[in-house]
N, C-alpha and C positions, 0 to 999 in steps of 0.2 A: 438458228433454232435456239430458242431460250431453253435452258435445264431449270426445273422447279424443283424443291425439295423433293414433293412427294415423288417425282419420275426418276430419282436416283436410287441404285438399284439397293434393293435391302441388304444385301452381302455386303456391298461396298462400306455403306453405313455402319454394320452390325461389326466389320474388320476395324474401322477408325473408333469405335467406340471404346476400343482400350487402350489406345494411344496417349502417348504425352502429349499430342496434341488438338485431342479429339476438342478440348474446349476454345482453343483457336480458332477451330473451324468454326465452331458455332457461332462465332459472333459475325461469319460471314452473311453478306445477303444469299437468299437462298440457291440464283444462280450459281453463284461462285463456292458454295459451299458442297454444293450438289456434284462440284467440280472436283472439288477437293480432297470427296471422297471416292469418286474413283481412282483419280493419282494416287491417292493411299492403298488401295484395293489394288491396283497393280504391281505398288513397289512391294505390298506385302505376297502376293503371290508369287515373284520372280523371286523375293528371298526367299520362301519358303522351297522354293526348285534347290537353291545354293545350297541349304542347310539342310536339305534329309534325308542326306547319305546314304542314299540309292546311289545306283553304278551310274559313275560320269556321265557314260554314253547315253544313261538312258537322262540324266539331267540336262545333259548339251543339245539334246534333242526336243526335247521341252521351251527349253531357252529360244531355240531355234523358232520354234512355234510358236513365239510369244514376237518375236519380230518379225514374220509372217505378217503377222497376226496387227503388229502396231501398222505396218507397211500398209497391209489394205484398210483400216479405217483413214489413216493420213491420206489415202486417196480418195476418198469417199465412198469406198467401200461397205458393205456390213459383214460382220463378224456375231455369229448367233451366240448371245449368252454378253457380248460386250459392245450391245447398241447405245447406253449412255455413256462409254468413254469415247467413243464415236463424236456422241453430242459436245463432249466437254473441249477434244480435241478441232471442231472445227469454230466453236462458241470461241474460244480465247486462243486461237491458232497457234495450238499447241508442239513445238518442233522434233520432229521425228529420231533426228541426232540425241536430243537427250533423251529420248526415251531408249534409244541402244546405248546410250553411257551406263546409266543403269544396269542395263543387261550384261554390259562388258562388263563391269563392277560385278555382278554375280556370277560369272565366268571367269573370274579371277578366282574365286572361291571356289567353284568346281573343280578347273582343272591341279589348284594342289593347295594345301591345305598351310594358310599363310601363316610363317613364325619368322619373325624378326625381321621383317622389312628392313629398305635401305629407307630411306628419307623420303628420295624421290619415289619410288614404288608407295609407299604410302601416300601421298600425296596425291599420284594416279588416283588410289582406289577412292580417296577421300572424295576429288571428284566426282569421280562415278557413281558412285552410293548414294552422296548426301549433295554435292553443288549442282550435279545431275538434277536432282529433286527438287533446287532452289529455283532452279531454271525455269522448272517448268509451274511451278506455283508460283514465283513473281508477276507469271503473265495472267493467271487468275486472280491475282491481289490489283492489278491494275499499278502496282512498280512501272516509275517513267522508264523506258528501255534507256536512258542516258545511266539509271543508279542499279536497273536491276542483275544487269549482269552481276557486277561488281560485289551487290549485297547476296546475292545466291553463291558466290566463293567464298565468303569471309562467313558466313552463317553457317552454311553447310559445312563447312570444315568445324568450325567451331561447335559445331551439333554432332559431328562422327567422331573427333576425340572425344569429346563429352561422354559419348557410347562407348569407347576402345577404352576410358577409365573405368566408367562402372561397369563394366561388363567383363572385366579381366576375369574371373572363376567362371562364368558363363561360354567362355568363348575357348578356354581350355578346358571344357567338359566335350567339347568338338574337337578340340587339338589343335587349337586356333591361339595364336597371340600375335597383335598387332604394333606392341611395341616396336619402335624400331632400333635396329642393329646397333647403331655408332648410340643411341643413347643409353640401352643394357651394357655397352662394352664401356662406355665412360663410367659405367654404375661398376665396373671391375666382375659384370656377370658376363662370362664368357660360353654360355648353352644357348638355345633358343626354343628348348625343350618345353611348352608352356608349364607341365607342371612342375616342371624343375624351376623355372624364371620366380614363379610364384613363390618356390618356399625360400628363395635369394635374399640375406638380409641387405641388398642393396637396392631391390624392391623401390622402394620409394625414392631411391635418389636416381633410379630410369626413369620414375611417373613423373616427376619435378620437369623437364623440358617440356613435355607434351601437357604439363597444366600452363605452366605460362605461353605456349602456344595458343592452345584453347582462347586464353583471358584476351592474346592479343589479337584475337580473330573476334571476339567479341566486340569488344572496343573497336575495331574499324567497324561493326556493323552498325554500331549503334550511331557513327558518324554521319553515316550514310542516310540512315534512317531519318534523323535528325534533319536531310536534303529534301527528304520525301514527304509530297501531300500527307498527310495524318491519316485519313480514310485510306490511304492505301498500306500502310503500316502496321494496324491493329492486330491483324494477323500475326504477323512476324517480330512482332515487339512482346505480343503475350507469349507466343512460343520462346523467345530468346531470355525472358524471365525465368519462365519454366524450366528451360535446360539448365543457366546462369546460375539457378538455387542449386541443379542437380552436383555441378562441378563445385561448387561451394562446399555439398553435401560430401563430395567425395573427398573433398584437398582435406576438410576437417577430421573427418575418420580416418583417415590416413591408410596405409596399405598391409601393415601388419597384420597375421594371420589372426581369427576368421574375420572376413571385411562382410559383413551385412550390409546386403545392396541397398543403393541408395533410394529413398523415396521424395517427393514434391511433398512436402506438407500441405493439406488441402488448402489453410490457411493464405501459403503464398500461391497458389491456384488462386483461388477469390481474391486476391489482392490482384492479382495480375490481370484478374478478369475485370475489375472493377477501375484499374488503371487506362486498362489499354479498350476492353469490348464495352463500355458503355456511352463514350465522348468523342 
């Protein structure tokens, strides 16, 4: 069953349109694009279960009902209200496993409210959240399964630190910080308190591993990419610009107090579009 622009559903659309990566999408054919915006349509509504601090129970239960819910379209099921992710899941044989990585990624966040990860726990969630995500849009980019795994870990890491830098005051307005442990405690910050982490003048010497992580997760992506058909790339080459500017944006502002959140200059948008979505 082919998905057409116009038969993807207007929520899904209306969700991706404030995205960092709404303009990626667009440069897909309309299939794939149509696809795109329901993956986005879901990942945004299973966050939005994690983040709005209603009672656990009654989020865990939601959660629950969203893997119900993936479970019966993956079988060819329908699900009323979610007949075009239906479409997009059997269109590009979309795997069921990543769509609960995800979910477990937001069930990390339900059941307690993450400060100061070990390395490896971060690393989980990194997956879950964001390689999760990579998974399942490399198989709508048409990524050879020999490079996509591989570019769905190194992107989507390098796109969820991207997010754990800029979003440092964001994410302690929830009581939230993702720095991890052994890098705060090298910084000689010994809390895990986010707003306390935050007013640390060691601050910036905890962000400093998690930037050169980011840079090295970019860089193997780009290598990869570099293996890959060009048509199957456009996507994920103008999104990796887009973020790439964002972590630029952050390493330069640095971390001292107040940090004004980082933005894309439209500028490097239209470069990135003119690079990657027109050739």
């Amino acid at each position: 069953m082919s998905i057409t622009m116009e038969s993807a559903a207007p929520s899904a659309k209306a969700r991706a349109s404030g995205s960092s990566f709404y303009t990626a999408m667009r440069v897909l054919p309309p299939p794939q694009r149509a696809a795109m915006f329901e993956i986005y349509s879901f990942c945004r509504a299973v966050d939005d279960i994690a983040d709005d601090g209603g009672p656990p129970a009654q989020r865990r239960a939601a959660l629950a009902q969203w893997r119900q819910d993936i479970a019966t379209l993956v079988q060819g099921g329908q699900v009323a209200g979610l007949e075009e992710l239906g479409a997009a899941i059997r269109s590009f044989d979309l795997a069921q496993e990543d769509f609960y990585a995800v979910i477990d990624g937001m069930e990390m966040d339900v059941n307690a409210d993450i400060q100061g990860p070990d390395y490896e726990t971060l690393d989980l969630y990194c997956d879950r959240v964001a390689s999760a995500v990579g998974r399942l849009s490399v198989r709508v980019f048409g990524v050879p399964r020999s490079e996509g795994k591989d570019l769905a870990h190194h992107l989507g890491r390098a796109f969820q630190l991207t997010n754990i830098l800029r979003d440092l005051d964001e994410d302690a307005g929830i009581n939230r910080l993702y720095l991890p442990r052994e890098a705060l405690e090298a910084a000689g910050i010994t809390t895990t308190v986010p707003g306390r982490v935050l007013a640390e003048p060691g601050l910036a010497k905890a962000c400093a591993p998690i930037i050169a992580m980011a840079k090295s997760y970019f860089a193997e992506a780009q290598e990869i990419m570099a293996r890959c058909p060009r048509k199957s790339v456009r996507a994920p080459r103008l999104m990796a610009d887009v973020y790439h500017s964002i972590l630029e944006g952050v390493e330069a502002r640095g971390f001292a107090s107040p940090r004004i959140r980082v933005h894309v200059p439209k500028h490097r948008v239209l470069g990135a579009f003119l690079r990657h979505g027109l050739f």
